[in-house]
C-alpha positions in Angstrom: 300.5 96.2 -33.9 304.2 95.5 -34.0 305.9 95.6 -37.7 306.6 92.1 -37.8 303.5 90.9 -36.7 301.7 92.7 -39.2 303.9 92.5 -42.2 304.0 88.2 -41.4 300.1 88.6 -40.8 300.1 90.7 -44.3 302.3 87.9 -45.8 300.3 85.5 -44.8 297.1 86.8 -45.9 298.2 87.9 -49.2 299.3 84.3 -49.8 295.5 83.5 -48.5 294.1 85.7 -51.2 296.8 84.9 -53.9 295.7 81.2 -53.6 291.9 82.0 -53.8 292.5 84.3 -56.9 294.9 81.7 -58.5 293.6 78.4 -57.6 290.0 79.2 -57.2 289.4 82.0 -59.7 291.5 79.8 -62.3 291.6 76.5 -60.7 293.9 75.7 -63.8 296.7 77.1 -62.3 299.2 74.6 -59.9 302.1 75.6 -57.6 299.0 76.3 -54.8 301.3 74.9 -51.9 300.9 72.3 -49.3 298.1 74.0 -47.8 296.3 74.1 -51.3 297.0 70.2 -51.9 295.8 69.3 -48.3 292.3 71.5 -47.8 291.5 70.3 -51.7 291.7 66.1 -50.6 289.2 67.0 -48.1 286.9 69.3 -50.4 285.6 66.4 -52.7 283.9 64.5 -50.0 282.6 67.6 -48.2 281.4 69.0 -51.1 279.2 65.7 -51.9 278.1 66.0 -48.6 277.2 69.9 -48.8 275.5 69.4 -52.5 273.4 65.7 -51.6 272.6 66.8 -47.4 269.5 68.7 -46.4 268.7 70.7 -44.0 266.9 69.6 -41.4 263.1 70.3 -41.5 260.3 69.8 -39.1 258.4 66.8 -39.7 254.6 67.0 -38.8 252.5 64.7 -37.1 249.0 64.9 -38.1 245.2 63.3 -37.4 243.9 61.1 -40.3 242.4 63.8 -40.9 245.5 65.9 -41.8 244.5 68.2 -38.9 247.9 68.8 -37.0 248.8 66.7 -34.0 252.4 68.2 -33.4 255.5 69.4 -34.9 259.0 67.9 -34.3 262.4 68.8 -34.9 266.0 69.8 -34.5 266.0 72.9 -36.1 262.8 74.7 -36.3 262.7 75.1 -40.1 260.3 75.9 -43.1 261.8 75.5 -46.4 260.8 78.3 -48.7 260.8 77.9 -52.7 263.0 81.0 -54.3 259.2 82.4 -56.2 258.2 81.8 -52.3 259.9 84.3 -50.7 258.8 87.9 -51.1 261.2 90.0 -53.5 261.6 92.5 -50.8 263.6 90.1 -48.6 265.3 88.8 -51.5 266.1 92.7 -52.5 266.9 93.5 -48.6 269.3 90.6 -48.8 271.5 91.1 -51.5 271.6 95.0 -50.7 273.1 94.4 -47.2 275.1 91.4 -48.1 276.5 90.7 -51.3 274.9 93.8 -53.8 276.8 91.7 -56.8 275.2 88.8 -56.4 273.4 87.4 -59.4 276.5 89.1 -62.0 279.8 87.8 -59.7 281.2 84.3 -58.9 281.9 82.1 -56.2 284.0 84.8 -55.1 284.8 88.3 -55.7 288.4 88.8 -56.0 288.7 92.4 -55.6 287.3 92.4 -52.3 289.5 89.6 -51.4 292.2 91.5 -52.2 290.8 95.1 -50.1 289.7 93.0 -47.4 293.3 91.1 -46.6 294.9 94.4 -47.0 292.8 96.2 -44.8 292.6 93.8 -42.2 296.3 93.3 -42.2 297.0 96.8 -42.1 295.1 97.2 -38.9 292.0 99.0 -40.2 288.3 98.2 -39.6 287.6 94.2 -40.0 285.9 94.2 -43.3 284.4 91.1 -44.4 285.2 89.5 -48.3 282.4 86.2 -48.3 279.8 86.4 -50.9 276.5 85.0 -50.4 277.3 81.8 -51.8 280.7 81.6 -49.4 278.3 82.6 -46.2 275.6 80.2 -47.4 278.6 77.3 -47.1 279.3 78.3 -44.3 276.3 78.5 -42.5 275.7 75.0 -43.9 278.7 73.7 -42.1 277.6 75.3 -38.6 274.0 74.3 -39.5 273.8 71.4 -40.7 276.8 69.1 -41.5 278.4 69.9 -38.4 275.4 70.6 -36.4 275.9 67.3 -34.0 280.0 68.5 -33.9 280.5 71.0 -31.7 284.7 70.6 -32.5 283.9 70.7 -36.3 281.5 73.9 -35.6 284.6 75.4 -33.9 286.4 75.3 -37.3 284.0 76.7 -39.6 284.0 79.4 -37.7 287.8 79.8 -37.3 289.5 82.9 -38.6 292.4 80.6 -40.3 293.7 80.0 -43.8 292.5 76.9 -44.2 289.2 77.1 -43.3 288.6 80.0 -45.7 290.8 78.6 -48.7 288.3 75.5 -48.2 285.1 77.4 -47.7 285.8 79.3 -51.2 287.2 76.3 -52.6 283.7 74.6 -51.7 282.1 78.0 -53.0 283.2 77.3 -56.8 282.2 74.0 -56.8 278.4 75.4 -55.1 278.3 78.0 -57.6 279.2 75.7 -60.7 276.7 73.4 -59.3 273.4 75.8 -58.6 272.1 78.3 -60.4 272.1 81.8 -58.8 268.1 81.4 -57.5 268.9 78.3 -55.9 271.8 79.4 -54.0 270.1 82.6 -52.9 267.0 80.6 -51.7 269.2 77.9 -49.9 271.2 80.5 -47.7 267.4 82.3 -46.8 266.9 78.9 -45.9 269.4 77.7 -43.9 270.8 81.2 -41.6 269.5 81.5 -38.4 267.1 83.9 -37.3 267.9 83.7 -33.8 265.3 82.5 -31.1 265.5 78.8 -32.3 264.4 79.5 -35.8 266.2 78.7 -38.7 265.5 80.1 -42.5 263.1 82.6 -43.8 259.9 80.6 -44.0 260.7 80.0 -39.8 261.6 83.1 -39.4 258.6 85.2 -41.0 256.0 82.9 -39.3 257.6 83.2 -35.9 258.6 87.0 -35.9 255.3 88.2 -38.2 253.4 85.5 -38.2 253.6 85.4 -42.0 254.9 83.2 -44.5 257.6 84.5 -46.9 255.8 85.1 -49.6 254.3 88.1 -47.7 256.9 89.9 -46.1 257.1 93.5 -46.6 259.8 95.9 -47.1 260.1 96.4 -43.6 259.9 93.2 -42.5 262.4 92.0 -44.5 265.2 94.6 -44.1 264.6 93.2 -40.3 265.2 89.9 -41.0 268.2 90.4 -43.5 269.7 92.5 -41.1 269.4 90.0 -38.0 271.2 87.4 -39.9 274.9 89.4 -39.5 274.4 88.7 -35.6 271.4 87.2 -34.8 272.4 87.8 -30.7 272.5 91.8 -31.0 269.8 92.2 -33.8 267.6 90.0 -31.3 264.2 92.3 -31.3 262.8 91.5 -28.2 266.0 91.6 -26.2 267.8 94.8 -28.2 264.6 96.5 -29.6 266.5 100.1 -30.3 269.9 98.3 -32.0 267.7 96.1 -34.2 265.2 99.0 -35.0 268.7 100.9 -36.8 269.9 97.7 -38.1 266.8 97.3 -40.0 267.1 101.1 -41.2 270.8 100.5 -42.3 269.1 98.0 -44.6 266.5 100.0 -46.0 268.7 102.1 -46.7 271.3 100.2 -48.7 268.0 98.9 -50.6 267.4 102.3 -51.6 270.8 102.8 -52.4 270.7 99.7 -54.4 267.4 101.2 -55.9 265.9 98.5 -55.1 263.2 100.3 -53.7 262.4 103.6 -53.9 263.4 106.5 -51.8 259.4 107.2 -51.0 259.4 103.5 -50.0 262.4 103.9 -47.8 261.1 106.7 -45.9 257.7 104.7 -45.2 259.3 102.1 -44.2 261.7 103.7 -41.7 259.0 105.4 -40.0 257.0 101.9 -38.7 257.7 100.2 -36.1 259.0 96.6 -35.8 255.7 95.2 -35.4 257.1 91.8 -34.1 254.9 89.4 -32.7 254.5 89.3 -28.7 258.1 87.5 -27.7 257.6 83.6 -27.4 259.1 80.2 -27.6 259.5 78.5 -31.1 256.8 75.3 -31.2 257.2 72.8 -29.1 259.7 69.9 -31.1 258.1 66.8 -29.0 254.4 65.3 -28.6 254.1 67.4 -25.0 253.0 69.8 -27.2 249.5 67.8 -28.6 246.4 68.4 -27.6 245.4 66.4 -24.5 243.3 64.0 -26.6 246.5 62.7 -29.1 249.5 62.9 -26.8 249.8 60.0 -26.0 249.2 58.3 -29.8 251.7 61.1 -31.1 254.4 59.3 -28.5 253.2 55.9 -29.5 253.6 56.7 -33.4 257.1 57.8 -32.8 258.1 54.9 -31.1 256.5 52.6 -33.3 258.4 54.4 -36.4 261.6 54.0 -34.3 261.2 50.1 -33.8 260.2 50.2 -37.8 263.5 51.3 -38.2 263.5 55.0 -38.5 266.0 56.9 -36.1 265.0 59.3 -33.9 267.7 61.6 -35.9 265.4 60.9 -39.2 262.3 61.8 -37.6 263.4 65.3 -35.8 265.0 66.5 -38.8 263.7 64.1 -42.0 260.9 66.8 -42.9 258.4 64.1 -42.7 254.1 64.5 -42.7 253.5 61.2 -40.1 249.8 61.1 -40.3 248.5 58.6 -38.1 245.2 56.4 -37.7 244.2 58.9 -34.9 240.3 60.1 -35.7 240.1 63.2 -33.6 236.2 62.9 -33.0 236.3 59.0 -31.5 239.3 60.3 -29.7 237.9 63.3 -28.1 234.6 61.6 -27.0 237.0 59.3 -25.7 239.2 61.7 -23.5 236.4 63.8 -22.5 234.4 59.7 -20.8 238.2 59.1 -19.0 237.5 62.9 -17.7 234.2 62.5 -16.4 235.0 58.9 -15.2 238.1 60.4 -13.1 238.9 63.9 -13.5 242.7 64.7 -14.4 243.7 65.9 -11.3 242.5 63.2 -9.5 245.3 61.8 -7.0 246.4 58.3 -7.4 244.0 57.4 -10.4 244.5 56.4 -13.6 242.1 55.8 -16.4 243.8 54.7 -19.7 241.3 53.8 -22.7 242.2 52.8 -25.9 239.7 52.3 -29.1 241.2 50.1 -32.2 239.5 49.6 -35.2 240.4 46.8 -37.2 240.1 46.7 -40.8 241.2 44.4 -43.7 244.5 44.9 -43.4 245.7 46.2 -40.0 244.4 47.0 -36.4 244.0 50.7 -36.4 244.5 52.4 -33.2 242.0 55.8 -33.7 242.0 56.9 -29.5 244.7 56.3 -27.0 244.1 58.5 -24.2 243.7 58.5 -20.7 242.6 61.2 -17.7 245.9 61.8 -17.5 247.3 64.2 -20.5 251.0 63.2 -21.6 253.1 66.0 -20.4 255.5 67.4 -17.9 253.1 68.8 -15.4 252.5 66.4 -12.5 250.4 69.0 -10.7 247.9 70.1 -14.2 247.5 65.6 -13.8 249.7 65.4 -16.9 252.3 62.0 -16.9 255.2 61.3 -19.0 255.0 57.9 -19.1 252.6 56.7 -21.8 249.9 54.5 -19.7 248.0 53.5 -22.4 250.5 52.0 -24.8 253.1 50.9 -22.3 252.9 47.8 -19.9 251.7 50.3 -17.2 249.2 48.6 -14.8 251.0 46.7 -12.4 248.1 44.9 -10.7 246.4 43.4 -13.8 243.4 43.3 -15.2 241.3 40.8 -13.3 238.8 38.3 -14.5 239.8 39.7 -18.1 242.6 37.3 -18.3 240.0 34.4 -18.2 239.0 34.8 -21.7 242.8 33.4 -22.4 242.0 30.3 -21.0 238.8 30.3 -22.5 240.2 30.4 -25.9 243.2 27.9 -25.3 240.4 25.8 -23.8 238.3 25.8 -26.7 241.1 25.6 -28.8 242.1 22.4 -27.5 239.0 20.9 -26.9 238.7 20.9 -23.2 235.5 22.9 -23.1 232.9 24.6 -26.1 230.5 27.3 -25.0 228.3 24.9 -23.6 230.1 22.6 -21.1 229.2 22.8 -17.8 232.3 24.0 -15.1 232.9 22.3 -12.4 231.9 25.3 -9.8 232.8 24.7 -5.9 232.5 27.7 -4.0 236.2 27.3 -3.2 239.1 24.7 -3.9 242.5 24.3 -3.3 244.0 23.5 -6.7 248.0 21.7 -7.3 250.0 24.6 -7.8 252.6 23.0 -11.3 256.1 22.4 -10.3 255.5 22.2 -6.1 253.8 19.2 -4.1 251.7 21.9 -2.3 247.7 23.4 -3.6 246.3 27.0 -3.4 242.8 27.7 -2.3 240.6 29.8 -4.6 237.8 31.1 -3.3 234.4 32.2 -5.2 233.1 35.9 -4.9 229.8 35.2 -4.2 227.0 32.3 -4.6 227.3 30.7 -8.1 225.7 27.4 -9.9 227.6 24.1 -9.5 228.2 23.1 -12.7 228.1 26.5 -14.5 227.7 26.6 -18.3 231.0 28.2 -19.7 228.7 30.7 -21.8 227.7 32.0 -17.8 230.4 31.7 -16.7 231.9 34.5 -18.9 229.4 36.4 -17.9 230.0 36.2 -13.6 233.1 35.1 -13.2 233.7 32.7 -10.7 237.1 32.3 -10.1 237.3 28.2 -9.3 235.7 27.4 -12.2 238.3 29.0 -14.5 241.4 28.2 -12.1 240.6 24.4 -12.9 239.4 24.9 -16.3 243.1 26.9 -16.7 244.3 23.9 -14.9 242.7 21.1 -17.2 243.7 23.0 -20.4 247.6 23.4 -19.1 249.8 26.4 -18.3 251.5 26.4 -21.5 248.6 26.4 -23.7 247.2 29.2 -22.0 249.9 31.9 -21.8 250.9 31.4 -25.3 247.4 32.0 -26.0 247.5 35.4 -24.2 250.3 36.2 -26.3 249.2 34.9 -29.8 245.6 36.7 -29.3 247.9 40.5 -28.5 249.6 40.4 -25.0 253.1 39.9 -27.2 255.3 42.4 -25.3 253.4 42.1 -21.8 254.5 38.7 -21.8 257.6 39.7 -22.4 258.5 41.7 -19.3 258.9 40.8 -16.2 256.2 40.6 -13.2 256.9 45.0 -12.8 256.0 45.6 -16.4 260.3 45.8 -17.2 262.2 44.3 -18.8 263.9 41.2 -17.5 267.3 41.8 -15.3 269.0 41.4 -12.0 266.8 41.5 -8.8 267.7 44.1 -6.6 269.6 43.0 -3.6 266.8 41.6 -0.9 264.0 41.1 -3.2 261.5 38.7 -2.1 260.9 36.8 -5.0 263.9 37.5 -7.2 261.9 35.4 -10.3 259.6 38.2 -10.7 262.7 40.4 -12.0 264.2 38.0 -13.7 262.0 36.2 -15.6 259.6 37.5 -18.3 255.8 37.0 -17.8 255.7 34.1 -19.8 258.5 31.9 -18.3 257.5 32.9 -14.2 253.9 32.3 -15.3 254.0 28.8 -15.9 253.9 28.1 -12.1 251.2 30.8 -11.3 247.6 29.5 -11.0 246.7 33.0 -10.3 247.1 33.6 -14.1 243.7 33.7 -15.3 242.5 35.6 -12.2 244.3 38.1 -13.8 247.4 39.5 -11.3 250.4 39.9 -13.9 251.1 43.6 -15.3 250.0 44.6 -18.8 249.6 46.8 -21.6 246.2 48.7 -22.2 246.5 48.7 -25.9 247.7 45.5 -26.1 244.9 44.0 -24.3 242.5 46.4 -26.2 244.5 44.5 -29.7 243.2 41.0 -28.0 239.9 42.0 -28.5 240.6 43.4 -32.1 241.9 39.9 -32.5 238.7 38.2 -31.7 236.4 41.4 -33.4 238.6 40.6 -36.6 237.9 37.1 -36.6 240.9 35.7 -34.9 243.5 37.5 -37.1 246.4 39.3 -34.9 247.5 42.1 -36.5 250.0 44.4 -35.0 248.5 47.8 -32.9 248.9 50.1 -36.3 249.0 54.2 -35.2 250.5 55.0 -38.8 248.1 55.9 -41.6 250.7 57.5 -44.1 254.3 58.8 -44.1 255.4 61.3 -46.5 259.1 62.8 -46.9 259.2 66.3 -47.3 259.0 66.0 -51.2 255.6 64.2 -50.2 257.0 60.5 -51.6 255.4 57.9 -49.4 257.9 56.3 -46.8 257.4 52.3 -46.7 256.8 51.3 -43.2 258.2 47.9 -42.1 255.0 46.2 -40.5 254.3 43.0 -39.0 252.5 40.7 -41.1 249.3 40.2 -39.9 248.4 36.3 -38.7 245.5 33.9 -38.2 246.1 33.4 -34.5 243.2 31.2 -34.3 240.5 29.9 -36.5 237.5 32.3 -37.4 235.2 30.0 -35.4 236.7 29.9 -32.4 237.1 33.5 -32.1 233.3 34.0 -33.3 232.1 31.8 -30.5 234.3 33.5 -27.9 233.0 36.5 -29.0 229.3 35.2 -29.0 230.0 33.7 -25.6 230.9 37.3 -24.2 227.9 38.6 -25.3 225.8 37.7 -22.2 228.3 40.2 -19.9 226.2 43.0 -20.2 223.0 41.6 -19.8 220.7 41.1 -16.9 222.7 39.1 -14.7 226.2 39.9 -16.3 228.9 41.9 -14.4 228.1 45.2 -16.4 224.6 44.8 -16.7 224.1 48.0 -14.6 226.5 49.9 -16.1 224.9 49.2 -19.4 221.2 49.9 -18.3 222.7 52.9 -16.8 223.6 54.3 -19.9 221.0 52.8 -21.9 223.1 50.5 -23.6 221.6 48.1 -26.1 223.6 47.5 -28.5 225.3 43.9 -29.2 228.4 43.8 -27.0 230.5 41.5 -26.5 232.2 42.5 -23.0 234.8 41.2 -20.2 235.4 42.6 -17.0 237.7 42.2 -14.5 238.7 43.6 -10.5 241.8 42.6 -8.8 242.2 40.9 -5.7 242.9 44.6 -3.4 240.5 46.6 -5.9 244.0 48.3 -6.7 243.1 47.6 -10.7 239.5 47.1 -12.7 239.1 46.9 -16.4 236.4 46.7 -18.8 237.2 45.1 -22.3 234.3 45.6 -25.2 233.5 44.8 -28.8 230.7 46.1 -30.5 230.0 47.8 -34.2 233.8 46.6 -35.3 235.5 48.9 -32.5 237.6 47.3 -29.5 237.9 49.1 -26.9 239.9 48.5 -23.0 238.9 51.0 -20.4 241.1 50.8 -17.3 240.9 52.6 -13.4 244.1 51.4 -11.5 246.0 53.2 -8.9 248.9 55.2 -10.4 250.2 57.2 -7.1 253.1 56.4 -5.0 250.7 54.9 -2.6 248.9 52.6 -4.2 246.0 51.3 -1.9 241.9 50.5 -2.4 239.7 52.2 -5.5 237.0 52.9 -3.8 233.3 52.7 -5.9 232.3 55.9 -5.4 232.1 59.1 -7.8 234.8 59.9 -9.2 236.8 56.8 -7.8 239.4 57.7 -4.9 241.7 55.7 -3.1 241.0 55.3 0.3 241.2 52.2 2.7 238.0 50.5 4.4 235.6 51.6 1.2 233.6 49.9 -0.6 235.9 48.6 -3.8 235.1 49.2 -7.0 234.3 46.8 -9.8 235.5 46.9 -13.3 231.7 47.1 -14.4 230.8 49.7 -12.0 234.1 52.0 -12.5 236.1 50.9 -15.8 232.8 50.6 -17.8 231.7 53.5 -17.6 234.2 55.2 -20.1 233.3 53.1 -22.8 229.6 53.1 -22.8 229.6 57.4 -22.8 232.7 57.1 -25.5 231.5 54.5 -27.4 227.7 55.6 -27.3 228.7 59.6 -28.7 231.2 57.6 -31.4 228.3 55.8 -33.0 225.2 57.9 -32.8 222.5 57.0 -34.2 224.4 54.2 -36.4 222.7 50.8 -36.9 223.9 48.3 -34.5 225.7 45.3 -35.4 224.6 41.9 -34.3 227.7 39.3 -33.0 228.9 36.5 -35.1 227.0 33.7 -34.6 228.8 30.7 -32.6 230.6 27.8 -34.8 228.9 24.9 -33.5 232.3 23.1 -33.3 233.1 25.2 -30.6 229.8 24.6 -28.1 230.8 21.4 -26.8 234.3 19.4 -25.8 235.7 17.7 -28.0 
């Protein structure tokens, strides 16, 4: 080093450690210079920050049953209590990095002092921070600054400033914590290298172990890795690591914090790390196949509550949500056997909501398809059940809408006979022009609405929809639970520009409920919807005719375990009590002899009290089943998923081919609900309907 370089590098470092020892070590003192009276107007604010700021932690996601779901984060991190964490880390610690600990300041002078004078001179870089100076530092890099790559770059710089205000920050630490705390805090904020971050990480990932276990060896390991967690890295470095962790057993010996017997012992095992893996998975790819998808919906249903996605990865939180893993496995493993996971080009989302006095709790969202990454294990990142997913509809389900607007208004009850043609061509609202609408099949001319429900016919239902009004009837759809379906557009988006040549540029542009006024075809059921919101419609009517909102979120918890208020819809009396117990009396007769899942049903020696709709689109490119029985709504759904969406055929599992025999919603959808539904309640008593309000049997 050239003379003048060093002696200005000496000046300048001497002034460095003159200001520590005069402003920090007697903060009473003035004259500290321009660099003093700058760094210290910054230090206030940063040190609120540094004292009131914590570290991120993982939050968990659990079943209602506490079980875990998943873990999610932005620093994998396990807060440890200082009478937590084993003394033998605490002792391995303090030997290797800061021996003076628990009898020095903020700052030890002295070695200020050597440390400038060394360095200047051109001798070994020797290092001056106490514990309480590296654990301000680390909680720069780690957490203030974690989102600042630019501010990172300055804690980290070798200048003046930085260090004046990283003591400076230091006092104000030290003055404010006692000497356990601080320790504690720095084991829990360094990294460990490998994604993990404190001690309580860092023992489970590398041992397996929490802190409170960790032995001597263990411990000089992880006290040594924290000086570079890169070199010290076990798996990659396994020889360099094995001496660092000797160094520190034996500056703990030297320290006498252990004994020389326990030094030898614990020099001669070996690392006894844990096979080399990845830290937990920080998203809901990680949950089991049966609550993946519910995991994604909780998270985006705390988001729209008003909770960031910043709060959530690093808030610490318990989320447990309304999840009951024994309804939902029964229901993952019926979606299975209905159409295994692999299956090319089919989908079977099914969704089970409970409603209760206060909220619709969603306890299964699954599908045959796992949410995940891996296209070719039949996984999907796109969350079928809860999103508006099935672009072809949901069939002759949609006619219960107009039944209930009908009823509503007074153009039908339960009883009145339907006008029945086998086909008609009906004035299509807003042109001069009709659409025919053809029957599937021979059916009675007048039919009884109460049949009706049961077989479908679509003319009867396209003039009843007709007679009630347009209006009446898609508001309905979206008072009873298709809220954010009828907010899309005709492709399940939201409403935007139409590409350049699109046919019909209205289907882009409008949302369901505006393009749908002109659509007879609405209660035949061809628009795009949610599974779970059409599962909440029959909630709706099971709960009496109260709307409340899809509810995946049983309890949250901060990480001091203080409920979180959740901002919730209010619930809302959608429609009177008895209209919505004779719609449900009136779908009773769907399962039946004569009904369109009658089979189904007998198949699977259903006899229990269901109310049921089903529903098969024009192409057999989407079928649905919709139940209610024993206070649980449930929506099963078989639509094609694949890029080539064409014909589900009706055979075992269901495959898409062209020229089969297409399936039916109570031949394929079914199915999955009556082998969920009949493990989920056992040998429980069953539930008889509501009885019909006799104000809603007739027109009025």
């Amino acid at each position: 080093m050239r003379r003048g370089a060093a002696v200005s590098k000496l000046a300048g470092l001497c002034l460095l450690a003159g200001i520590l020892v005069a402003g920090l070590i007697f903060p009473a003192a003035g004259g500290l210079g321009a660099l003093s009276n700058q760094v210290s107007a910054a230090v206030p604010e940063m040190a609120r920050q540094l004292l009131n700021t914590p570290a991120p932690q993982v939050t968990q996601v659990t079943a209602a049953d506490g079980s875990p779901i998943a873990t999610l984060y932005d620093q994998y991190r396990l807060p440890a209590r200082y009478e937590d964490i084993s003394d033998p880390m605490k002792a391995a610690v303090l030997s290797i990095e800061d021996r003076n600990f628990f009898s020095e300041g903020a700052m030890n002078p002295r070695a200020v002092v050597r440390a400038v004078l060394n360095n200047a001179g051109g001798g070994s870089t020797q290092g001056a921070s106490t514990i309480t100076q590296q654990y301000v530092k680390n909680y720069l890099i780690n957490v203030l600054d974690r989102n600042d790559a630019k501010s990172q770059e300055e804690d980290r710089s070798d200048t003046m400033a930085r260090k004046l205000r990283e003591a400076q920050l230091a006092v104000i630490v030290d003055r404010s914590q006692s000497k356990q705390q601080i320790l504690a805090n720095y084991l829990n904020v360094v990294s460990y290298g490998n994604q993990t971050y404190g001690v309580g990480a860092a023992a489970r990932y590398y041992f397996g172990e929490t802190p409170d276990k960790l032995s001597i060896a263990q411990s000089a390991m992880l006290a040594g890795m924290v000086n570079n967690p890169s070199r010290y890295n076990p798996y990659t470095y396994p020889q360099e690591t094995l001496q660092r962790r000797n160094v520190v057993i034996d500056a703990m010996a030297a320290a006498k914090s252990i004994t020389p017997e326990q030094a030898a012992a614990a020099k001669g095992e070996a690392l006894g790390v844990q096979p080399e893996k990845s830290a937990p998975p920080a998203s809901c790819y990680a949950a089991a196949p049966d609550s993946g998808f519910l995991c994604d919906y909780a998270v985006d249903y705390l988001e729209k509550a008003g909770l960031s996605q910043e709060q959530i990865k690093s808030g610490g939180y318990t989320i447990q949500t309304t999840l009951d893993p024994r309804i939902s496995r029964a229901a993952k493993d019926a979606a299975d056997r209905r159409v295994p996971s692999t299956q090319q080009g089919v989908a079977n989302p099914f969704v089970i909501v409970k409603p209760g006095q206060s909220s619709h709790d969603v306890v299964a969202m699954v599908s045959n398809r796992s949410y995940g990454t891996d296209a070719h294990a039949g996984e999907t990142s796109y969350n079928q059940p809860a999103n508006v997913s099935v672009p072809f509809g949901a069939g002759s389900v949609f006619k219960l809408f107009t039944t209930a607007a009908a009823m509503e208004k007074g153009t039908a009850g339960l009883s009145t006979p339907l006008p029945n043609p086998g086909a008609q061509c009906f004035p299509v609202p807003g042109s001069r022009s009709c659409a025919t609408v053809h029957n599937d099949g021979g059916y009675p001319n007048p039919i009884p609405l109460r049949d009706a429900l049961a077989t479908s016919p679509n003319v009867a239902f396209t003039d009843l929809e007709l007679r009630t009004g347009m209006p009446d009837v898609i508001a309905t759809a979206a008072k009873l639970g298709l809220r954010q379906t009828m907010r899309t557009n005709m492709h399940g988006d939201s409403p935007g520009p139409a590409p350049d040549g699109a046919s019909v540029p209205s289907t882009y542009t409008q949302p369901q409920d505006q393009f749908n006024q002109g659509n007879i075809a609405f209660t035949l059921g061809f628009s795009p919807f949610s599974p779970l919101e059409l599962t909440n419609v029959a909630a709706t009517l099971a709960d009496h005719g109260r709307w409340c909102p899809p509810n995946p979120i049983k309890q949250v918890t901060d990480r001091y375990g203080t409920p979180v208020p959740i901002a919730q819809q209010p619930c809302e009396q959608v429609v009177p009590p008895g209209l919505a117990n004779t719609l449900v009396q009136g779908l009773g007769n769907d399962v039946k002899p004569g009904g369109t899942s009658a089979e189904s049903a007998q198949a699977a020696r259903w006899t229990r009290p269901t109310a049921a709709k089903t529903g098969t689109t024009q192409d057999n490119e989407s079928v649905a089943f919709l139940g209610i029985t024993n206070s649980y709504a449930a929506t099963s759904v078989v639509y094609a998923d694949g890029s080539h969406p064409g014909t589900i055929c009706a055979t075992n599992p269901p495959v898409i081919q062209n020229g089969c025999k297409g399936a039916f919603g109570g031949t394929i959808a079914a199915p999955t609900f009556y082998d969920a539904l009949g493990q989920v309640l056992g040998g429980q008593p069953a539930q008889p309907l509501p009885p019909a309000d006799p104000k809603y049997l007739a027109a009025r």
